[in-house]
C-alpha positions in Angstrom: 90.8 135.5 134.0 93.5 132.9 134.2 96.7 133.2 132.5 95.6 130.2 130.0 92.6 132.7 129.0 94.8 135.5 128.9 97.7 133.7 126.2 94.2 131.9 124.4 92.9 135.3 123.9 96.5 136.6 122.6 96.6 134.1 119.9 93.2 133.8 118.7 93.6 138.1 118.4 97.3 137.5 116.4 95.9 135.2 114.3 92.6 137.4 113.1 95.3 140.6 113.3 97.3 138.1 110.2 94.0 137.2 108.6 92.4 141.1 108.5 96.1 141.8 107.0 96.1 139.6 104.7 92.8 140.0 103.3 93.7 144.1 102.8 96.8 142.6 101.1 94.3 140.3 98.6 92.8 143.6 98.0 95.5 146.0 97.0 97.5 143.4 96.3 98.0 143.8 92.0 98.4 140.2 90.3 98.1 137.0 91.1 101.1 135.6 92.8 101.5 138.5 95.2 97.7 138.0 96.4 98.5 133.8 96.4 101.4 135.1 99.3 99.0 136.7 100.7 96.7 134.0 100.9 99.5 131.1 101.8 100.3 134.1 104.9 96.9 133.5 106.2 96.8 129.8 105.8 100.1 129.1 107.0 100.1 131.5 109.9 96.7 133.5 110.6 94.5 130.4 110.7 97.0 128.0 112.9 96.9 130.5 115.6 93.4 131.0 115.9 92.8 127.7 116.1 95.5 127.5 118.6 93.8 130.2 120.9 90.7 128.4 120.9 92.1 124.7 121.3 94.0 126.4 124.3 90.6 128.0 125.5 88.8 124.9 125.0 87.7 122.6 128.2 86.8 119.6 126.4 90.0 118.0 125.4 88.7 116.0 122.3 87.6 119.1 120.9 90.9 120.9 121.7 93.1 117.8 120.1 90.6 118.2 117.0 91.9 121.8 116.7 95.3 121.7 117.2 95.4 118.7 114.2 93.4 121.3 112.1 96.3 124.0 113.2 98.8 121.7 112.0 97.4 120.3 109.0 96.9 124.2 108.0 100.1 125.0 108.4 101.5 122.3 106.5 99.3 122.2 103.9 99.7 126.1 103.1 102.8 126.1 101.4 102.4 123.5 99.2 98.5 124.2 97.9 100.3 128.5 97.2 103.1 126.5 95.2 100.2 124.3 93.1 98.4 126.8 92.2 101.1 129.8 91.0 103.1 126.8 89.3 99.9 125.9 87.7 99.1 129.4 86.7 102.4 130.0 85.6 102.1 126.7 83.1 98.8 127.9 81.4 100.9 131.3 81.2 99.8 133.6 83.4 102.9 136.3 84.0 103.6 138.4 86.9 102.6 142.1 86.1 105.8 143.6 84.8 105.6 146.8 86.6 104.3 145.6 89.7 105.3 147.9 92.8 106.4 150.8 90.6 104.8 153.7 91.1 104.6 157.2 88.8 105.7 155.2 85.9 
């Protein structure tokens, strides 16, 4: 294996280590905006490097371009989509869980 397989593999395995995180976080997660992080962590960060890893492991050099534009418009377009939807939600007035991350009460 060369070194560019070797630091392909490391990123595609970060990034599916982010997404398997934060899909347990979706699930445990208790209201909305916490699981929207947890979503905007996966866009923003989980997805980019996967794609990264496999543009980097890629051959074909069209292909890889296509992937890294996909990485970047994932990152950017994270943050923004998260903000959309818990502003949205918090207009038709949906409010965070008062005793979220207490416990024994």
């Amino acid at each position: 294996m060369s070194p560019t397989d070797l630091i392909a593999a490391a990123l595609a395995a970060l990034g599916v280590a982010g997404l398997l995180v934060s899909g347990m976080c979706l699930i445990r997660f208790p209201d909305f905006y916490t699981r929207v992080h947890a979503v905007r962590l996966a866009g923003g960060i989980g997805a980019p490097l996967v794609c990264a890893g496999l543009a980097l492991a890629n051959l074909d050099g069209a292909l890889a371009l296509k992937l890294a534009v996909l990485a970047a418009i994932t990152m950017l377009l994270a943050s923004p989509a998260a903000h959309i939807l818990a502003s949205a939600a918090h207009g038709a007035g949906l409010a965070p869980l008062s005793n979220a991350g207490k416990r024994g009460s």
